[in-house]
Structures are given as structure tokens and as C-alpha cells.
Backbone bond lengths (Angstrom), bond angles and torsions (degrees), N, CA, C in turn:
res aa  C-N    CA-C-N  psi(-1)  N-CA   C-N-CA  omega(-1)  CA-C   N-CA-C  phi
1 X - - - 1.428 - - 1.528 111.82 -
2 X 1.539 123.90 -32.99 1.456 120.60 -146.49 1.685 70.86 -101.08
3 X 1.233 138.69 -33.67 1.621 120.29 167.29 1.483 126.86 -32.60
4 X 1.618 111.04 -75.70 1.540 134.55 164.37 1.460 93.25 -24.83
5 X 1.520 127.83 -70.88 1.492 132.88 -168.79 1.354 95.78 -27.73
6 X 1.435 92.42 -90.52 1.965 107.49 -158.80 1.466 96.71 -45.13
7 X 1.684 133.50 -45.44 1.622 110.87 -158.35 1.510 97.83 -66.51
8 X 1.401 133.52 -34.42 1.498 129.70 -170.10 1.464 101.51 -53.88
9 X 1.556 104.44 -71.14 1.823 105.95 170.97 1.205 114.77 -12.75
10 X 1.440 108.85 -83.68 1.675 131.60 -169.62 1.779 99.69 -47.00
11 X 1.090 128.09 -44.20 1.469 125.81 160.66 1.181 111.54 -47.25
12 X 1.257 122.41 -83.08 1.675 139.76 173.38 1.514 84.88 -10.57
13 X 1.611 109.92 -75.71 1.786 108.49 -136.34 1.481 92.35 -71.49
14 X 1.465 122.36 -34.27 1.292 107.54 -165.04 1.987 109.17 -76.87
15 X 1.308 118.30 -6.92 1.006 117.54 162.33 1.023 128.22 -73.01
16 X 1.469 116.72 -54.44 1.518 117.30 161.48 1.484 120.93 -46.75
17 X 1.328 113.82 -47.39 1.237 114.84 157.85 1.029 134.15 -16.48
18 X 1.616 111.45 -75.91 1.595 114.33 165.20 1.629 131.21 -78.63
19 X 1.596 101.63 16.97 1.146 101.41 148.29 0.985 135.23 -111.39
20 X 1.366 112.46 -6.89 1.620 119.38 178.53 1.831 88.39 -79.32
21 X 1.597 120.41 -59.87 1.202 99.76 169.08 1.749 134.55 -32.90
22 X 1.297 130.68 -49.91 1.544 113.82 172.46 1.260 100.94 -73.56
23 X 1.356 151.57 -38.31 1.185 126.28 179.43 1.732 117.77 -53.18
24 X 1.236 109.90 -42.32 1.903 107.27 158.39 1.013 114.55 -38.57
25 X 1.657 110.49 -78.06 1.682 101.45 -177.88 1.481 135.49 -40.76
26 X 1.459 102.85 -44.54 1.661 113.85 178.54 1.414 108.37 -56.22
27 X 1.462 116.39 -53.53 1.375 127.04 159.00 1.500 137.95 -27.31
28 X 1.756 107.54 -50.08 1.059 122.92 153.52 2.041 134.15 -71.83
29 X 1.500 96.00 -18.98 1.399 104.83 176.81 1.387 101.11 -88.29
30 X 1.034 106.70 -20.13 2.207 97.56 -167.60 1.772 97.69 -78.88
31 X 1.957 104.77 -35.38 1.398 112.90 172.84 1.397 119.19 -43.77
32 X 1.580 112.59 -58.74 0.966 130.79 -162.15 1.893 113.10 -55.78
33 X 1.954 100.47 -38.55 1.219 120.44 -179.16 0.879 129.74 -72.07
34 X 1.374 108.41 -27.50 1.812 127.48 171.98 1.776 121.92 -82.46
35 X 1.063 110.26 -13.75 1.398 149.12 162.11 1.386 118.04 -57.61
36 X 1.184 106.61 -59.74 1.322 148.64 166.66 1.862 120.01 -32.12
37 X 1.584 82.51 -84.93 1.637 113.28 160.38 1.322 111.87 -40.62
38 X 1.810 116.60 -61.90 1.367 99.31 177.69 1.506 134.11 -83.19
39 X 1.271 117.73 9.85 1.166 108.27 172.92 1.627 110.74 -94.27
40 X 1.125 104.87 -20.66 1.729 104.13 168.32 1.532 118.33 -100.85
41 X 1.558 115.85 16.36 1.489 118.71 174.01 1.946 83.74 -104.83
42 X 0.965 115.26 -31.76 1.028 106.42 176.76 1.602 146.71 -71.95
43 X 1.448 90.90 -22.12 1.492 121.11 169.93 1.923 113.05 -89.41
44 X 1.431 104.46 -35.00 1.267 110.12 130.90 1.295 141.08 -18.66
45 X 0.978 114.52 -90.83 2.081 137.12 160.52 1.300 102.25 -18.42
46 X 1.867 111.59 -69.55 0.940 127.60 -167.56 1.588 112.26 -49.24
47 X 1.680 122.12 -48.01 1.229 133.06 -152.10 1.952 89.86 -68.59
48 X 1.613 103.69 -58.75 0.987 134.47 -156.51 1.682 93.43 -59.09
49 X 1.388 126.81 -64.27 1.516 117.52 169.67 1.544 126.21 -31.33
50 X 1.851 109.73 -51.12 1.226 116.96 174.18 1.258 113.40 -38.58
51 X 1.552 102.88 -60.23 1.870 115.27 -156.13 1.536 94.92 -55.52
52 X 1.306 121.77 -61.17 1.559 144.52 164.38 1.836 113.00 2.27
53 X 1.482 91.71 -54.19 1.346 114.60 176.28 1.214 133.45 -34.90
54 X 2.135 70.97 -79.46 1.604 97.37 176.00 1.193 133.95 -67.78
55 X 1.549 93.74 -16.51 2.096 107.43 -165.39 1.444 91.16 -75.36
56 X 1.537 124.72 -35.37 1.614 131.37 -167.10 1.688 91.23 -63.36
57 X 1.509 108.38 -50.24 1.845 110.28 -147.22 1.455 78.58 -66.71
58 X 1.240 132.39 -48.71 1.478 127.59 -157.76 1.620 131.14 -76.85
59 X 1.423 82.14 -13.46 1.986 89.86 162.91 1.410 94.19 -80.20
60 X 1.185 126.18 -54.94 1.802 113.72 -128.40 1.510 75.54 -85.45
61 X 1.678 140.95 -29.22 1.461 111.15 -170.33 1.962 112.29 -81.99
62 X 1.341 97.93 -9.62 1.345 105.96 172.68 1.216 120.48 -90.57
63 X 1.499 135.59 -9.94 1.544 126.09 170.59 1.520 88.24 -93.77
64 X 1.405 142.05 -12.98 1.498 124.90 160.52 1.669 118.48 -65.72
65 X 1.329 112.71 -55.13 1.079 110.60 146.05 1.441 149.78 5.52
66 X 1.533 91.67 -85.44 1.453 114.75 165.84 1.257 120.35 -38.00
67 X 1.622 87.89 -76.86 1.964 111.41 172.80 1.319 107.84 -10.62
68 X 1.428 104.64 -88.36 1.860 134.86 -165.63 1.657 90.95 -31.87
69 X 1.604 92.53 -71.10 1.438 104.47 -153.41 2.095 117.25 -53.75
70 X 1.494 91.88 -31.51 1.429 107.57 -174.24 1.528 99.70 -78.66
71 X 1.448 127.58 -41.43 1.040 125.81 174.42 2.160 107.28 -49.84
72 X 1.294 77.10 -64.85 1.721 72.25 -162.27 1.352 113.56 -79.30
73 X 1.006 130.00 -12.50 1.888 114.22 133.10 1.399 115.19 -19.92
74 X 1.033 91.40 -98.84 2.015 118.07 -173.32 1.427 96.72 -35.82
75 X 1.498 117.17 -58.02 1.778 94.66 177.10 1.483 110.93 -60.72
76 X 1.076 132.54 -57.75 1.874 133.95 -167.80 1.995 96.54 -57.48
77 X 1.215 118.51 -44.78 1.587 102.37 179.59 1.351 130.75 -99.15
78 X 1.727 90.82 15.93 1.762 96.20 -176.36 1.879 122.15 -60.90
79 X 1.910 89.19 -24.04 1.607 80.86 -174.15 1.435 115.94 -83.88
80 X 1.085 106.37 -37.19 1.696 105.10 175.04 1.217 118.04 -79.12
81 X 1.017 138.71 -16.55 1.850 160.10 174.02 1.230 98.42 -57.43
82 X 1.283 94.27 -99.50 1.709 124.74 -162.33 1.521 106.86 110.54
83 X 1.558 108.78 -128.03 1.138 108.87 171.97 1.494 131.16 -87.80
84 X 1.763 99.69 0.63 1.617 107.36 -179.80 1.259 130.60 -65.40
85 X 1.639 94.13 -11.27 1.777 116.41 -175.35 1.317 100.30 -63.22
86 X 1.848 116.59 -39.22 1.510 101.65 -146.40 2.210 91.10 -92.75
87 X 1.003 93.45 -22.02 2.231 91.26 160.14 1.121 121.36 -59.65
88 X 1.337 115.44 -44.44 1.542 119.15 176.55 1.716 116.30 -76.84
89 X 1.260 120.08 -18.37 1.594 127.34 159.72 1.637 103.25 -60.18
90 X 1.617 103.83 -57.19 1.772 102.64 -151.30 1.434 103.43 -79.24
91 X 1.540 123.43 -2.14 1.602 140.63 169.90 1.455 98.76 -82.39
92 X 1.280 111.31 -62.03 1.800 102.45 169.96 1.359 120.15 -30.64
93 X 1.593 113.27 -90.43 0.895 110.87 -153.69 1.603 123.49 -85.29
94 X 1.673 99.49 11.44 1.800 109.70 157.28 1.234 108.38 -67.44
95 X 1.203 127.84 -57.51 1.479 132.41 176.78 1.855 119.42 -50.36
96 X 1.449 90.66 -35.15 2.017 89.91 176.48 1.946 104.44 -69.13
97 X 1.306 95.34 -34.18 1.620 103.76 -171.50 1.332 91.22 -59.73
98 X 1.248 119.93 -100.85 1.310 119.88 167.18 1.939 138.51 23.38
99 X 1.626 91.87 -42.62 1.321 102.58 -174.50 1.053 94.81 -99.68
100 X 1.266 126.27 -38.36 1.560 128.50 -169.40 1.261 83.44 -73.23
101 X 1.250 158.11 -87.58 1.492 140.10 -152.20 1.539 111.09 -39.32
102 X 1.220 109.81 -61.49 1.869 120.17 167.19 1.565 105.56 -15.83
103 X 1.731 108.49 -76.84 1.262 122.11 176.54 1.667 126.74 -36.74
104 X 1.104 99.71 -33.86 1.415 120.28 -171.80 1.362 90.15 -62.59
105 X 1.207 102.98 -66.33 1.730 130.44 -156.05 1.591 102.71 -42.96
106 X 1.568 111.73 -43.60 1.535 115.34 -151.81 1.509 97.38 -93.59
107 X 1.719 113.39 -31.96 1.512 85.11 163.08 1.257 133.03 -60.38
108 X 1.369 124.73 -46.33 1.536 142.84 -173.37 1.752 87.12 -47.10
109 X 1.036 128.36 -29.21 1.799 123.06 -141.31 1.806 79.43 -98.69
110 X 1.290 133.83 -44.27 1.434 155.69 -161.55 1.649 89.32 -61.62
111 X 1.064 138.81 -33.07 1.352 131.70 160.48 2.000 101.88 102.16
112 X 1.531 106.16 24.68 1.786 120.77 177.90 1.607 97.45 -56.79
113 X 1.056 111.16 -24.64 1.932 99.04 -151.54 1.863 81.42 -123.12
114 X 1.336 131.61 29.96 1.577 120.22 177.08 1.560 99.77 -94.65
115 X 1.250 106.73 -178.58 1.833 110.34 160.65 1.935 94.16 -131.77
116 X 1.459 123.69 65.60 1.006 111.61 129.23 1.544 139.52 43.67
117 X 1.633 98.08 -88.81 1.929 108.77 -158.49 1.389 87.82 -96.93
118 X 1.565 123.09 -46.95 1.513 133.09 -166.40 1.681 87.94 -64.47
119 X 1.072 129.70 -24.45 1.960 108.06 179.69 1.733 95.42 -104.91
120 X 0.713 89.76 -4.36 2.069 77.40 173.17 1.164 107.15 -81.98
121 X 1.638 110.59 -49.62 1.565 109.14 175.76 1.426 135.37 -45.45
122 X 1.807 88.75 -51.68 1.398 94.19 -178.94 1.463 112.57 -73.91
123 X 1.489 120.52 -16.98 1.496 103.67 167.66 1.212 112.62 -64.32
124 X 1.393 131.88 -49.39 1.519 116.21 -169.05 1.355 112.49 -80.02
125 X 1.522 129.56 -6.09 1.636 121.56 162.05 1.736 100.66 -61.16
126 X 1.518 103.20 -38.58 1.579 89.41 -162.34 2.050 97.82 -88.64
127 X 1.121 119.25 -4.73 1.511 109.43 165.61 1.497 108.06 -80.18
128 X 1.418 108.60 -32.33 1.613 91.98 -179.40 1.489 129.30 -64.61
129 X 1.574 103.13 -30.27 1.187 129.46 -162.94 1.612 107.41 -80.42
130 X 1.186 111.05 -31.21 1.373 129.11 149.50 1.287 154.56 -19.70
């Protein structure tokens, strides 16, 4: 009888065993994943602050820009122009906008602001798991 005992135990523990074991691992893989996430949400932040910056420095030096430049157009072609000068400005600089939105577009599309490794992973946790 006191045999049967201990082999049930020794079952028991070694079952629990290997479940307290995958609960570690799972434990340690979700660690590992979250880990993961923040070092490329973070490199993220980082990218995303930069651009932040520059997109600010690059309006305010470009509506100076503009100004000057639109100004002294329109004065130098006002006499032979007329008012066609000020169509051919608002045709300009629709078309610069324009590209600059484009531009915008193709980084965002370039995958700067993705996380990459954190979705590879989690695809193959969830193919393994599968």
C-alpha cells in the first residue's frame, strides 16, 4: 500500500511539476515579449520626437521662407503680371504642399514608426502555438 502512495505522489509532484514548469516558461516568454515591445516602442518615441522637431523647425522656417520669397516675386512681377503673379504663387505652392504630403506619406509607408521583431515574434509564438 505505502508503495501505490509514494508512486501516486511522485506522479502528482511530477505533474505539477511540469506544470508549474510551463507556467515559468509562458511566464518567461510573455517577459521576454514585453521587453521586447519596449525597447522598440521606445526607439519609436525616440524616432517620432526627432521627426516632431524637425516637422515644427521646418514649418516655421518655411512660412518665413515663403513670405520673403512670395513677397518679392509679386513685387519684381507685378508690372508685367498683374494679377496673374498672385495664381501662379497659389499654383506653386499647392503643388510644393502636395509633395510634402506625398513625402510624408512614403515615410509612414517605409515602416519608421512599425515594431518589426515584436510582430515576427509574436507571429511565430502564435504559429507555434498553433
Amino acid at each position: 500500500m505505502e508503495r501505490q502512495t509514494t508512486r501516486s505522489q511522485n506522479a502528482d509532484s511530477g505533474l505539477m511539476g511540469g506544470v508549474a514548469g510551463l507556467i515559468r516558461n509562458a511566464f518567461g516568454l510573455l517577459m521576454s515579449r514585453i521587453e521586447l515591445a519596449a525597447l522598440e516602442l521606445a526607439e519609436i518615441r525616440a524616432n517620432a520626437a526627432r521627426l516632431a522637431v524637425l516637422f515644427a523647425l521646418a514649418v516655421i522656417v518655411a512660412w518665413f521662407a515663403v513670405a520673403y520669397w512670395s513677397a518679392l516675386i509679386v513685387y519684381l512681377s507685378w508690372p508685367s503680371l498683374g494679377w496673374k503673379i498672385l495664381l501662379i504663387m497659389a499654383l506653386v505652392a499647392t503643388v510644393v504642399t502636395i509633395g510634402i504630403f506625398l513625402y510624408i506619406q512614403a515615410q509612414i509607408k517605409q515602416g519608421l514608426f512599425s515594431m518589426p521583431a515584436t510582430m515576427e515574434e509574436l507571429r511565430n509564438d502564435h504559429d507555434a502555438l498553433s
